[in-house]
PDB file of N, CA, C, O and CB in Angstrom:
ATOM      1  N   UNK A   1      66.468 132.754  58.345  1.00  0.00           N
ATOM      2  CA  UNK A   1      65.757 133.465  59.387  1.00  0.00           C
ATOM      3  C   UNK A   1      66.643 133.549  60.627  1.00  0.00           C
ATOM      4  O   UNK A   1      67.067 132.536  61.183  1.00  0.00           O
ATOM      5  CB  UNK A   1      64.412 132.772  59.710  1.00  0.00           C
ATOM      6  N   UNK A   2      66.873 134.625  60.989  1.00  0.00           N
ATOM      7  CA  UNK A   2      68.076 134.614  61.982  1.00  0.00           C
ATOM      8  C   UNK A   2      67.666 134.437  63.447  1.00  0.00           C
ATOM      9  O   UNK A   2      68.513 134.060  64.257  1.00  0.00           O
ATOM     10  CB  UNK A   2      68.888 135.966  61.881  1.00  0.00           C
ATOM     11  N   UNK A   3      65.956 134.783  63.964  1.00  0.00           N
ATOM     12  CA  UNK A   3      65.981 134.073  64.649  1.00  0.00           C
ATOM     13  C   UNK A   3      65.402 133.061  65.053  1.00  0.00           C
ATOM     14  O   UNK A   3      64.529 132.954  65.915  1.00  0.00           O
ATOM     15  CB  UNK A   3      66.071 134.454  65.075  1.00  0.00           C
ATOM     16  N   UNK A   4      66.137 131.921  64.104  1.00  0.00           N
ATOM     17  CA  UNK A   4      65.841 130.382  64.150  1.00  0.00           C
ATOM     18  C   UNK A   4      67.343 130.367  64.926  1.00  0.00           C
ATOM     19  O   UNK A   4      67.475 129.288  65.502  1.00  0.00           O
ATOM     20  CB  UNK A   4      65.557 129.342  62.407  1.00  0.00           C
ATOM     21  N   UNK A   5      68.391 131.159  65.089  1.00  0.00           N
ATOM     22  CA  UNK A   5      69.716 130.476  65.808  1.00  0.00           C
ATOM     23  C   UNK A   5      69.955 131.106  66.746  1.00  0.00           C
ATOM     24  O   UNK A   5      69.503 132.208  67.055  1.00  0.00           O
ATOM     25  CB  UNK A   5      70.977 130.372  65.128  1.00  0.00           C
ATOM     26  N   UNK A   6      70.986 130.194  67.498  1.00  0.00           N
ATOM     27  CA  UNK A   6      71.351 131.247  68.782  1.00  0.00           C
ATOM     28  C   UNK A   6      72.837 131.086  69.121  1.00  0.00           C
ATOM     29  O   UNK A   6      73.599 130.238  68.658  1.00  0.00           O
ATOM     30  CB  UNK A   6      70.426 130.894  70.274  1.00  0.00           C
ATOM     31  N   UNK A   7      73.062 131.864  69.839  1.00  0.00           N
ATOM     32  CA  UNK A   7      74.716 131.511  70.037  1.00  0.00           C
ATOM     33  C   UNK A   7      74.667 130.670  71.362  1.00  0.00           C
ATOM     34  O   UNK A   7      73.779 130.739  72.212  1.00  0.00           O
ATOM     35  CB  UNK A   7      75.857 133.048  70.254  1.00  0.00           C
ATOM     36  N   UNK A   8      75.852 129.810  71.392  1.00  0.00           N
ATOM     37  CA  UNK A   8      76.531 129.121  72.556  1.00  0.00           C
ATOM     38  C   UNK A   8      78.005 129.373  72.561  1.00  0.00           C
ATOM     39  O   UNK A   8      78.775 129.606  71.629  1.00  0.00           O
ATOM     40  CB  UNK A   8      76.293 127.595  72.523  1.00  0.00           C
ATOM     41  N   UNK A   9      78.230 129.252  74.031  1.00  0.00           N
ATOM     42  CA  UNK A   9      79.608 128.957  74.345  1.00  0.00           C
ATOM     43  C   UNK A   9      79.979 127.750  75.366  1.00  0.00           C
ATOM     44  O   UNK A   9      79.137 127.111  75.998  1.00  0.00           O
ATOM     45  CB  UNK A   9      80.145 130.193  74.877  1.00  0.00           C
ATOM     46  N   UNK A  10      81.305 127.559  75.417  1.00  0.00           N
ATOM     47  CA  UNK A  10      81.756 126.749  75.700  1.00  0.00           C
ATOM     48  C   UNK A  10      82.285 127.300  77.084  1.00  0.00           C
ATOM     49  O   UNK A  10      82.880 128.377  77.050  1.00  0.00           O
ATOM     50  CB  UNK A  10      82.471 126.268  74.719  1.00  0.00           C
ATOM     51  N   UNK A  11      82.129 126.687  78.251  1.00  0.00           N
ATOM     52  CA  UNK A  11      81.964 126.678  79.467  1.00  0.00           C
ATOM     53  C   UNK A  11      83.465 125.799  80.747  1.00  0.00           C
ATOM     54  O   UNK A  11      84.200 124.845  80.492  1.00  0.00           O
ATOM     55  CB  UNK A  11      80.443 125.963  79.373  1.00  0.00           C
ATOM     56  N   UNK A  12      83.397 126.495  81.796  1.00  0.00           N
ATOM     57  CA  UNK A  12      83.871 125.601  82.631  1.00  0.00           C
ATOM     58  C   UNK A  12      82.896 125.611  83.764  1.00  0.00           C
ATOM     59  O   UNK A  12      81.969 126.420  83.797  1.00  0.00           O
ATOM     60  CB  UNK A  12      85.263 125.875  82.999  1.00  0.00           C
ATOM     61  N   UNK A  13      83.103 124.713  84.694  1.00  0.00           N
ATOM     62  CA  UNK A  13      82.225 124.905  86.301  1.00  0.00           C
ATOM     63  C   UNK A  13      83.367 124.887  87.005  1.00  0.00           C
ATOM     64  O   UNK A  13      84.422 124.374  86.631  1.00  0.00           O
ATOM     65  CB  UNK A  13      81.014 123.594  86.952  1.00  0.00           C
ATOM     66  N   UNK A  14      83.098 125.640  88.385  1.00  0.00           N
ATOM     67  CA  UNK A  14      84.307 125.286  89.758  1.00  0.00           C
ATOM     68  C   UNK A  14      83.500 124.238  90.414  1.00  0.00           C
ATOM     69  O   UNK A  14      82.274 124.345  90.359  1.00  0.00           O
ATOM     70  CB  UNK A  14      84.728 126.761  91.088  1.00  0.00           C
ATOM     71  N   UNK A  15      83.936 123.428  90.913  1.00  0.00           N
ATOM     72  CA  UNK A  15      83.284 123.044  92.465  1.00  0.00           C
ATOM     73  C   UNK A  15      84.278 122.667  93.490  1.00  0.00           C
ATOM     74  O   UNK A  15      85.447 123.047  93.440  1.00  0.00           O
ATOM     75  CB  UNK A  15      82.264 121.742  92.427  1.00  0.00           C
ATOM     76  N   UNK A  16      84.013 122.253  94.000  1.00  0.00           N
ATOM     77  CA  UNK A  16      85.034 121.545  95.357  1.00  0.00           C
ATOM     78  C   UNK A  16      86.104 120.825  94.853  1.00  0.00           C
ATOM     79  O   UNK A  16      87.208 120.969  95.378  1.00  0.00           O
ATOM     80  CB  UNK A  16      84.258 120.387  96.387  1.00  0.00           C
ATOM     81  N   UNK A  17      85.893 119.785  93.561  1.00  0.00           N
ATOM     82  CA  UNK A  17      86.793 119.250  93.824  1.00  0.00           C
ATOM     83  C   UNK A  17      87.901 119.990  92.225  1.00  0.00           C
ATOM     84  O   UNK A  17      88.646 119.354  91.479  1.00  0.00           O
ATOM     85  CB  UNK A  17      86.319 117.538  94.104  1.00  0.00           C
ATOM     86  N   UNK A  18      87.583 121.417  92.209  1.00  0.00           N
ATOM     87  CA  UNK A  18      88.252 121.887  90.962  1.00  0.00           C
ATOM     88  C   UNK A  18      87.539 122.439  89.952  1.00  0.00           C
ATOM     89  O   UNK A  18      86.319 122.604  89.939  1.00  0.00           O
ATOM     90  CB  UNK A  18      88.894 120.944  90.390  1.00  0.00           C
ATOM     91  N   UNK A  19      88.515 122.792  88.891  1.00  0.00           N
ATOM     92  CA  UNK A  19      87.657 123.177  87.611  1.00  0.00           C
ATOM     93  C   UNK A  19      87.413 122.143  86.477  1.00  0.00           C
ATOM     94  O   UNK A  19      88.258 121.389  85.995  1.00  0.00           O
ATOM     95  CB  UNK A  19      88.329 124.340  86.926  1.00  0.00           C
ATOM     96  N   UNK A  20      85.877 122.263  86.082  1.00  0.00           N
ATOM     97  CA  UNK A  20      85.591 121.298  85.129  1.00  0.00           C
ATOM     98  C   UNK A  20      85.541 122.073  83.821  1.00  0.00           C
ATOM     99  O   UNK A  20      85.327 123.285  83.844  1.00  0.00           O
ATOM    100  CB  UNK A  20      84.291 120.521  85.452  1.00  0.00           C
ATOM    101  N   UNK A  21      85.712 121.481  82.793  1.00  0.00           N
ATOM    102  CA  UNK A  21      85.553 121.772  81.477  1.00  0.00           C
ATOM    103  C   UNK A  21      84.494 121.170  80.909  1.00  0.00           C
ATOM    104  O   UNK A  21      84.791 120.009  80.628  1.00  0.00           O
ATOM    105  CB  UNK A  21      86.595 121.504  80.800  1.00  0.00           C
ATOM    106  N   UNK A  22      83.098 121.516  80.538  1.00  0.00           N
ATOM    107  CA  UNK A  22      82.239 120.670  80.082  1.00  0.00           C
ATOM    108  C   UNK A  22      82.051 120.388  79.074  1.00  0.00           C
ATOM    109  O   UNK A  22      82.260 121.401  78.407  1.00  0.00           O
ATOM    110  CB  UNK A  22      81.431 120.796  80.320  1.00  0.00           C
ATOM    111  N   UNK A  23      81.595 119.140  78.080  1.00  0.00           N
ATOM    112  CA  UNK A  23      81.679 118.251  76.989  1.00  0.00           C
ATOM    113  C   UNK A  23      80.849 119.735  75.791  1.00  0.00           C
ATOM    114  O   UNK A  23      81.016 119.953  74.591  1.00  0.00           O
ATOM    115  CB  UNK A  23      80.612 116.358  77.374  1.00  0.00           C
ATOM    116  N   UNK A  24      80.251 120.236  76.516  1.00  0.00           N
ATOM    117  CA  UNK A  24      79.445 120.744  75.235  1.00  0.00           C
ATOM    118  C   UNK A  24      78.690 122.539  75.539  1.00  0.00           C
ATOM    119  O   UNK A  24      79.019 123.176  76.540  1.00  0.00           O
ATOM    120  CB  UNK A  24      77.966 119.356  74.962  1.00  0.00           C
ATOM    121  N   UNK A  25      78.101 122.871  74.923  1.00  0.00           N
ATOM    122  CA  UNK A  25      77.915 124.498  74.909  1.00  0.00           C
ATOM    123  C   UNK A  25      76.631 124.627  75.239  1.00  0.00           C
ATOM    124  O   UNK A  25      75.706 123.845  75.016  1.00  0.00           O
ATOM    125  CB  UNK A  25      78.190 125.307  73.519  1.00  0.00           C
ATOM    126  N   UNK A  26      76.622 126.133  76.034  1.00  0.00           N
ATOM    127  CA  UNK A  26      75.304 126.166  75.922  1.00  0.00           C
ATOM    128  C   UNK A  26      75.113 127.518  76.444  1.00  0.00           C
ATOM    129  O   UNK A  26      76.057 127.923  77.122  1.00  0.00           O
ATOM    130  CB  UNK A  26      74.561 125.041  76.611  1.00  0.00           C
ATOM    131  N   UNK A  27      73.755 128.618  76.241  1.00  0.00           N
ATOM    132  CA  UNK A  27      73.880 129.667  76.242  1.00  0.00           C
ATOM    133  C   UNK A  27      74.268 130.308  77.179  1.00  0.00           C
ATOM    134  O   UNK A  27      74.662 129.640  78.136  1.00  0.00           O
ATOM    135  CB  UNK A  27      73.170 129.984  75.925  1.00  0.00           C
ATOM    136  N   UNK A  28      74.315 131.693  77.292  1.00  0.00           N
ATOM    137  CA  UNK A  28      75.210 132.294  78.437  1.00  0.00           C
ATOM    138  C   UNK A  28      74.222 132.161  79.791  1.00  0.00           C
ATOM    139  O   UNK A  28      74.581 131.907  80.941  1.00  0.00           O
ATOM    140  CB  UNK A  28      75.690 134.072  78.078  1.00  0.00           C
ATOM    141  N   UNK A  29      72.614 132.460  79.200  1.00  0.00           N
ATOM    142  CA  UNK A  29      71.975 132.400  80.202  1.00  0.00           C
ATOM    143  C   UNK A  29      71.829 131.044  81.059  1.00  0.00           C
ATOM    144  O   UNK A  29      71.896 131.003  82.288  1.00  0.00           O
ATOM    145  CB  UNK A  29      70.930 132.866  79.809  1.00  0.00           C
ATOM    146  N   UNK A  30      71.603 129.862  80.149  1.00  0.00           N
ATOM    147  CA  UNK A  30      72.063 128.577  81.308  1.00  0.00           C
ATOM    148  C   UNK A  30      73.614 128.365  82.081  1.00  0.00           C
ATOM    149  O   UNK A  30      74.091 127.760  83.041  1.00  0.00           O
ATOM    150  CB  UNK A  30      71.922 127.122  80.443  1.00  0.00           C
ATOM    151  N   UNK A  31      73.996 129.188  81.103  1.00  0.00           N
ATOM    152  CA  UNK A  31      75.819 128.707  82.141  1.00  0.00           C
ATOM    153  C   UNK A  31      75.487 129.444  83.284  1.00  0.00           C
ATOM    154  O   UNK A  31      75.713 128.891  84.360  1.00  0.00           O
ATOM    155  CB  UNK A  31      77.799 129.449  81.422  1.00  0.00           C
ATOM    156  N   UNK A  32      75.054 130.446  83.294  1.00  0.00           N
ATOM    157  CA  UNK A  32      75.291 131.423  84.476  1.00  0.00           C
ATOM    158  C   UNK A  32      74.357 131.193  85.156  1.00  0.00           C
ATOM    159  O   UNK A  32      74.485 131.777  86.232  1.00  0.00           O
ATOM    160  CB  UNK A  32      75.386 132.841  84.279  1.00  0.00           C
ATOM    161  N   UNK A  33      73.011 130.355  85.062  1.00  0.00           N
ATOM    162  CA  UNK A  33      71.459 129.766  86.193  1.00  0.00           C
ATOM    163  C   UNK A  33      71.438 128.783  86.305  1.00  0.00           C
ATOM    164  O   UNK A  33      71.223 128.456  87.473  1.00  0.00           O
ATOM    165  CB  UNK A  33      69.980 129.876  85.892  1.00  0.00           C
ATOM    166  N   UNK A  34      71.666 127.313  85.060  1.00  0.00           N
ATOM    167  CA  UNK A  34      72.037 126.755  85.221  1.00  0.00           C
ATOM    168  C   UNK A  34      73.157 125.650  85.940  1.00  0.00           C
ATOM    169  O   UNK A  34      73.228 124.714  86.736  1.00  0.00           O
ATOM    170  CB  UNK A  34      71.773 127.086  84.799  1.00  0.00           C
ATOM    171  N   UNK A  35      73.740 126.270  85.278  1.00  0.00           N
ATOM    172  CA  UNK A  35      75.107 125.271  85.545  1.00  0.00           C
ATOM    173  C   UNK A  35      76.207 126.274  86.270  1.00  0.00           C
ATOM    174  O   UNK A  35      77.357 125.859  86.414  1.00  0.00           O
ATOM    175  CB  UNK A  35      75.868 124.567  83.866  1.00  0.00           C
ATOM    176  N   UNK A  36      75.939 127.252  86.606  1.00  0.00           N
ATOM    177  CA  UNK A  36      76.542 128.403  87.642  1.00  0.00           C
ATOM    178  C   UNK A  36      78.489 128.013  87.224  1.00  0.00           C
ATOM    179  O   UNK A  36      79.350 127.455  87.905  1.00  0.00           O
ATOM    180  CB  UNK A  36      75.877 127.946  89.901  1.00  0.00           C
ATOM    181  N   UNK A  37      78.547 128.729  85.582  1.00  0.00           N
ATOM    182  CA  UNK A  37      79.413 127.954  85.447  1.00  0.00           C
ATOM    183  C   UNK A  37      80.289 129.590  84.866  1.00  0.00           C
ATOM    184  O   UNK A  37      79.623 130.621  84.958  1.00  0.00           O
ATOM    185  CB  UNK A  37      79.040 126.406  84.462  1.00  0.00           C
ATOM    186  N   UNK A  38      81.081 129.641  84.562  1.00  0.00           N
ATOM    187  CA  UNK A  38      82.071 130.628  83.774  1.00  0.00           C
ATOM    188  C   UNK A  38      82.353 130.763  82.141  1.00  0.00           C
ATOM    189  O   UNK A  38      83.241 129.967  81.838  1.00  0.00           O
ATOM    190  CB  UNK A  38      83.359 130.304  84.293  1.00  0.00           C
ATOM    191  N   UNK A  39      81.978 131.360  81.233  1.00  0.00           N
ATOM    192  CA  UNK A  39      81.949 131.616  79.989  1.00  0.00           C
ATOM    193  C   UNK A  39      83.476 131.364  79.921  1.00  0.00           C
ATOM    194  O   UNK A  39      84.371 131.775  80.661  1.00  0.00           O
ATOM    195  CB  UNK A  39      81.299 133.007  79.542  1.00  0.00           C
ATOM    196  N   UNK A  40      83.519 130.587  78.845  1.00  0.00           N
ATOM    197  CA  UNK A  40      85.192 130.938  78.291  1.00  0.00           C
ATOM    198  C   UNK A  40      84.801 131.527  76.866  1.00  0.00           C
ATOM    199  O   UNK A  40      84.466 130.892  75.866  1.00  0.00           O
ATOM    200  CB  UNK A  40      86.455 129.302  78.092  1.00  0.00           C
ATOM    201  N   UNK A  41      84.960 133.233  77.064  1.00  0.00           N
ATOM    202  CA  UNK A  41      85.073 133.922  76.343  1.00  0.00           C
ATOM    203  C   UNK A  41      86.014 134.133  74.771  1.00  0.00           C
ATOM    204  O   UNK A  41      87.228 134.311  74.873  1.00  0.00           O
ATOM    205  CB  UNK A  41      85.170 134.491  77.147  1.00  0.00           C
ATOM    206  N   UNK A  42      85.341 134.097  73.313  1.00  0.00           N
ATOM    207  CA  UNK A  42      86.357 134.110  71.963  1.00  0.00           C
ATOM    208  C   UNK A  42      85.511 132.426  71.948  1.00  0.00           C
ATOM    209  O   UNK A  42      85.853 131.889  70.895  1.00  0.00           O
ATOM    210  CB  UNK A  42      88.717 134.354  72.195  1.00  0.00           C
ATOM    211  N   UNK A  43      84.748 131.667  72.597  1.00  0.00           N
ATOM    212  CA  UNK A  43      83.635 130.116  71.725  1.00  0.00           C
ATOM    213  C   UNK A  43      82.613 130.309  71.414  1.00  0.00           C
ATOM    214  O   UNK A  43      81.923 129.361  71.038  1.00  0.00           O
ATOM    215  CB  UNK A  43      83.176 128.813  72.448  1.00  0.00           C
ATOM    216  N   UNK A  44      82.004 131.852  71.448  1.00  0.00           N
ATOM    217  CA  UNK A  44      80.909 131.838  70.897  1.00  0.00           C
ATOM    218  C   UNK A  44      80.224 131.201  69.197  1.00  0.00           C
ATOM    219  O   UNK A  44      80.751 131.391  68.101  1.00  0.00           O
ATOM    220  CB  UNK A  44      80.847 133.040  71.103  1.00  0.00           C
ATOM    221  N   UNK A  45      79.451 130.743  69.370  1.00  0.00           N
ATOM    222  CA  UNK A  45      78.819 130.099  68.141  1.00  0.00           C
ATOM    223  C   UNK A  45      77.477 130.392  67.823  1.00  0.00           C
ATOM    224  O   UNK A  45      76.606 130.339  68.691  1.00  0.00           O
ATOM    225  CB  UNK A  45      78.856 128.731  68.226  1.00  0.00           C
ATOM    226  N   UNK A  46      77.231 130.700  66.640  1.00  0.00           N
ATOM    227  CA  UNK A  46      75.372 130.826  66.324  1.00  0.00           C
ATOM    228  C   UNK A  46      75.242 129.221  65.760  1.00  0.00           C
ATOM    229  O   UNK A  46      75.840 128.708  64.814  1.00  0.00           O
ATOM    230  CB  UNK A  46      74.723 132.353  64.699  1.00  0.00           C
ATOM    231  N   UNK A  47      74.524 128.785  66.428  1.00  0.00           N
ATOM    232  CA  UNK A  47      73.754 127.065  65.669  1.00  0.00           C
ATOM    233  C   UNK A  47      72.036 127.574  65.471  1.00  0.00           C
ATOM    234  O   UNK A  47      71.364 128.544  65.822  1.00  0.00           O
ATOM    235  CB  UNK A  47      73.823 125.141  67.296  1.00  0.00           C
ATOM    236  N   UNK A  48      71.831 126.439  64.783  1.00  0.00           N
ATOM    237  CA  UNK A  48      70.255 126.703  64.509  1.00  0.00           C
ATOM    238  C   UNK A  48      70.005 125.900  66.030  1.00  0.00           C
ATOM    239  O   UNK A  48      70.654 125.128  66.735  1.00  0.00           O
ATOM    240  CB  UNK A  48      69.390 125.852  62.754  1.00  0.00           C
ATOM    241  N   UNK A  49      68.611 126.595  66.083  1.00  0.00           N
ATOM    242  CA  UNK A  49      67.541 126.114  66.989  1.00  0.00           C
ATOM    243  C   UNK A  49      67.764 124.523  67.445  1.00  0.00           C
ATOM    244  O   UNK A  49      67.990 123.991  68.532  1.00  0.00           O
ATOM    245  CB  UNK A  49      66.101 126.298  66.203  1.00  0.00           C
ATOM    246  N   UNK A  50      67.627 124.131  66.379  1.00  0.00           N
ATOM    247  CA  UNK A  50      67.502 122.214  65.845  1.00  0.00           C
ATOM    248  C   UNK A  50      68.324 121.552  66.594  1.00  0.00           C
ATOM    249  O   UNK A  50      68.130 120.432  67.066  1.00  0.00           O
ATOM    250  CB  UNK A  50      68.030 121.684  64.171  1.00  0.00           C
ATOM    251  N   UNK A  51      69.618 122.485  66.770  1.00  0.00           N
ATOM    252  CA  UNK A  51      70.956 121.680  66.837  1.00  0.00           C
ATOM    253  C   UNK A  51      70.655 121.638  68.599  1.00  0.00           C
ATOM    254  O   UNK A  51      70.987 120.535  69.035  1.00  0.00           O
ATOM    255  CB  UNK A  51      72.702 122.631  66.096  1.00  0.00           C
ATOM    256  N   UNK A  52      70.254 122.328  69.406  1.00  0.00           N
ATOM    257  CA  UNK A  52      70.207 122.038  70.916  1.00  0.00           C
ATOM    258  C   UNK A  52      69.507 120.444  71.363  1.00  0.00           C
ATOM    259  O   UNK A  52      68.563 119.991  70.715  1.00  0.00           O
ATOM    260  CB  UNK A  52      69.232 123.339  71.606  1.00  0.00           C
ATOM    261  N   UNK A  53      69.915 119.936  72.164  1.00  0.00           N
ATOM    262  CA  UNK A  53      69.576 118.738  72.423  1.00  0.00           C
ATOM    263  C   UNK A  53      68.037 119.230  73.674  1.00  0.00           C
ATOM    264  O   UNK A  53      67.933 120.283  74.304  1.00  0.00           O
ATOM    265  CB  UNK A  53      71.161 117.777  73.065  1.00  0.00           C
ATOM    266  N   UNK A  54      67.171 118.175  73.665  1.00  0.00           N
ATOM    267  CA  UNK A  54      65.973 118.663  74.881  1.00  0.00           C
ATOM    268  C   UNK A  54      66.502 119.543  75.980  1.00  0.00           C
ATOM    269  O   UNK A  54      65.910 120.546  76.378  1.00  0.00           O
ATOM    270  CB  UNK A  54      65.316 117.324  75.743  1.00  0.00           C
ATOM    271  N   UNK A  55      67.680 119.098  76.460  1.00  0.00           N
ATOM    272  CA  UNK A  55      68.072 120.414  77.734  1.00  0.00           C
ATOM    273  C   UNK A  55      68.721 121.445  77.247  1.00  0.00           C
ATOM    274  O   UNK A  55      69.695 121.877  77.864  1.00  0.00           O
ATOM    275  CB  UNK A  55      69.084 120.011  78.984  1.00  0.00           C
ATOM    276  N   UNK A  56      68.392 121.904  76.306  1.00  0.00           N
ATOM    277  CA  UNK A  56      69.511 123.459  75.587  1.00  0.00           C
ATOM    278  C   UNK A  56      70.681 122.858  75.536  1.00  0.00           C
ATOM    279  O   UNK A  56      71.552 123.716  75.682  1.00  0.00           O
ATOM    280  CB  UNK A  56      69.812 125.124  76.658  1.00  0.00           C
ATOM    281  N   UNK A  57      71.119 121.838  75.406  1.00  0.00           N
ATOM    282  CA  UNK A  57      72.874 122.201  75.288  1.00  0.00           C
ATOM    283  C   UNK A  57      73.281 121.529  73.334  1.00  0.00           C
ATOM    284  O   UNK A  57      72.794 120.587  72.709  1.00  0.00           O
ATOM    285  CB  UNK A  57      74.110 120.800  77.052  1.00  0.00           C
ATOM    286  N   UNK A  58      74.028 122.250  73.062  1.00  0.00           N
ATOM    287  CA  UNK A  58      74.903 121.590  72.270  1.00  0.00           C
ATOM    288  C   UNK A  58      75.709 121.002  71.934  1.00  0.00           C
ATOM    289  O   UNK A  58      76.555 121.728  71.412  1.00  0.00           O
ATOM    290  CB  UNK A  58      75.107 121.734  71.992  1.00  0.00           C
ATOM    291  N   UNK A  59      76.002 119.888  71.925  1.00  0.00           N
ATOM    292  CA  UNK A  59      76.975 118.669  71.988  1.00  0.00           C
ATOM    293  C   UNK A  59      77.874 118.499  70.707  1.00  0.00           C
ATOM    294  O   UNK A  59      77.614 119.061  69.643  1.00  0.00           O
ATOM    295  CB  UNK A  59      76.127 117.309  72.176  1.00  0.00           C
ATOM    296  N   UNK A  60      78.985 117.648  70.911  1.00  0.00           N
ATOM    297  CA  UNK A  60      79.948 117.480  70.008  1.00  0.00           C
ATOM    298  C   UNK A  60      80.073 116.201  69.535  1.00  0.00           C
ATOM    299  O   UNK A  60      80.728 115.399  70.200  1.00  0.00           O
ATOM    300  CB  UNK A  60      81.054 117.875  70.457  1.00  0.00           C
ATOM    301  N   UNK A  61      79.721 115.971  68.826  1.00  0.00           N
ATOM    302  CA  UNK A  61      80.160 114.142  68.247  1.00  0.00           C
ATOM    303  C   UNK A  61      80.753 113.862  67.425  1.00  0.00           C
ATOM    304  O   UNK A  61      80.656 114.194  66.244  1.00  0.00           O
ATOM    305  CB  UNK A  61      79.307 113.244  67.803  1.00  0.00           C
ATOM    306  N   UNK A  62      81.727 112.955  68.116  1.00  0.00           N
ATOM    307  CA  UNK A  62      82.463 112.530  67.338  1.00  0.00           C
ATOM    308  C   UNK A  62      83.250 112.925  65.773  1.00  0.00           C
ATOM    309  O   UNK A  62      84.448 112.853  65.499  1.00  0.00           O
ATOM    310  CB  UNK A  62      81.888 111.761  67.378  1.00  0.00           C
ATOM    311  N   UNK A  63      82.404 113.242  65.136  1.00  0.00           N
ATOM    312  CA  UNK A  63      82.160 113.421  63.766  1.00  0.00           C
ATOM    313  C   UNK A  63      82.529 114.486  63.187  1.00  0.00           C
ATOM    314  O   UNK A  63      82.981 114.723  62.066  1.00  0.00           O
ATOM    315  CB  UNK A  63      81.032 113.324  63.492  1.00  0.00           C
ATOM    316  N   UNK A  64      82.205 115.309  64.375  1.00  0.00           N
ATOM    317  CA  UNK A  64      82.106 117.079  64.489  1.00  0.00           C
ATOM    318  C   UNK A  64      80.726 117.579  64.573  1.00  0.00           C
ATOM    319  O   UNK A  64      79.744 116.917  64.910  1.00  0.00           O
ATOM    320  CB  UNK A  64      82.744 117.901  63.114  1.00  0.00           C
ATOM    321  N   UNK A  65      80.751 118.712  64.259  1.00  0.00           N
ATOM    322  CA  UNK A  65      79.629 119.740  64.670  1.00  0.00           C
ATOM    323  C   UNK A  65      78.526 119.674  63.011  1.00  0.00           C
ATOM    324  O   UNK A  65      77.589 120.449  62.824  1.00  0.00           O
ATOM    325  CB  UNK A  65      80.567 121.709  65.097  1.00  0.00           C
ATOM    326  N   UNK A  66      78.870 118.800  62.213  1.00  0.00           N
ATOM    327  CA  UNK A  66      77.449 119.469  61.343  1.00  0.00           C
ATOM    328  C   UNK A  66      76.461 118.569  61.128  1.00  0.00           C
ATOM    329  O   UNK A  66      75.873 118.024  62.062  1.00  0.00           O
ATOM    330  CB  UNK A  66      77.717 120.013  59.835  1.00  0.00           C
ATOM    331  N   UNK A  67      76.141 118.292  59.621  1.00  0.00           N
ATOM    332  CA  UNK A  67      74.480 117.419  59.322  1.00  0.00           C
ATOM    333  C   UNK A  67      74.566 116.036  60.212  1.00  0.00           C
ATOM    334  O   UNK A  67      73.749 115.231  60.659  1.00  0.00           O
ATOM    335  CB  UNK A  67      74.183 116.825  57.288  1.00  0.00           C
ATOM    336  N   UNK A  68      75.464 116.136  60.222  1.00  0.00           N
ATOM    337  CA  UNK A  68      75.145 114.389  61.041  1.00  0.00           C
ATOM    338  C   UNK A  68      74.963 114.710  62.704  1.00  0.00           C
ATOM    339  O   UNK A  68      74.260 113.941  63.359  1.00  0.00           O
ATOM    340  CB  UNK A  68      76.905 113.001  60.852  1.00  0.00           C
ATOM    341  N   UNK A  69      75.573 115.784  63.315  1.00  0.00           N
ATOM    342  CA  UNK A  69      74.977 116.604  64.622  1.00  0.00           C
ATOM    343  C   UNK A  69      73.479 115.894  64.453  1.00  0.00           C
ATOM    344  O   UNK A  69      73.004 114.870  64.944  1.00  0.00           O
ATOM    345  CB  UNK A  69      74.989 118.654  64.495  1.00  0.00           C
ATOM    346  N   UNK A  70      72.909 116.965  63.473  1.00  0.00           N
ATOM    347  CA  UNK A  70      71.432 117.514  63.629  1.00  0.00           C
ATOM    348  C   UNK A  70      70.703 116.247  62.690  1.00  0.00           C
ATOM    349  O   UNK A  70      69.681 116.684  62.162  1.00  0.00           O
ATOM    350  CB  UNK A  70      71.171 119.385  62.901  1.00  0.00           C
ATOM    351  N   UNK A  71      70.913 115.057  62.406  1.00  0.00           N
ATOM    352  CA  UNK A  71      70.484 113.986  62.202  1.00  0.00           C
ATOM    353  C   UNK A  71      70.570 112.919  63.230  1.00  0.00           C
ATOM    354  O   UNK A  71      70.048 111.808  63.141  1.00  0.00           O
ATOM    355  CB  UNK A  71      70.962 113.707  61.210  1.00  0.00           C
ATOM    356  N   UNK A  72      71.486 113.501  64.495  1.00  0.00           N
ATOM    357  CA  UNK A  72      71.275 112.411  65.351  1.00  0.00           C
ATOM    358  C   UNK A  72      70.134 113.187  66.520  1.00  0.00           C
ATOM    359  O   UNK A  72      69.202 112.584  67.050  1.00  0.00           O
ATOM    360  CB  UNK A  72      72.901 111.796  66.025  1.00  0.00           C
ATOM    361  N   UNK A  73      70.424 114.424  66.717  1.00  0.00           N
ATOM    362  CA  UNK A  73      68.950 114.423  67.635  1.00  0.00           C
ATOM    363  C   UNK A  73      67.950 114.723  66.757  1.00  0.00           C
ATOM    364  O   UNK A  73      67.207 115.567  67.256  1.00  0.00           O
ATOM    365  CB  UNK A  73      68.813 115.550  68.890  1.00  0.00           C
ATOM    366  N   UNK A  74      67.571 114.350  65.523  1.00  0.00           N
ATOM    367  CA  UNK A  74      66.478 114.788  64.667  1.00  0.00           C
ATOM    368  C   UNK A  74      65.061 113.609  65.286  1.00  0.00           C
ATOM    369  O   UNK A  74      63.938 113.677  64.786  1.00  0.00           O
ATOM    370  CB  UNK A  74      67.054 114.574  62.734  1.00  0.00           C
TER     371      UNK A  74
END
């Protein structure tokens, strides 16, 4: 069911003290209301629904990106 997924990307923020690179992805619409941050354009990803953690983002562990992802925020 396609829309059970969504795409993310992978992000930087500016602030004062520079540019950050953040740990993990998340859609275009929170980078840009959210986290008032800059798309780094060519990281887009479709994940299922499942895989977002309670605040929309998608995280990376350790492990990598698959079943064990979505078995740790299960």
């Amino acid at each position: 069911m396609e829309s059970s997924k969504i795409t993310v990307y992978s992000f930087d923020v500016f602030d004062t003290e520079g540019r950050s690179y953040m740990p993990f992805k998340a859609t275009r619409e929170d980078i840009a209301h959210r986290y008032r941050g800059t798309v780094i354009e060519g990281t887009g990803e479709q994940v299922p629904l499942l895989a977002l953690d309670k605040e929309g983002r998608y995280r990376r562990w350790p492990e990598g990106w698959g079943e064990q992802h979505l078995e740790r925020i299960a």
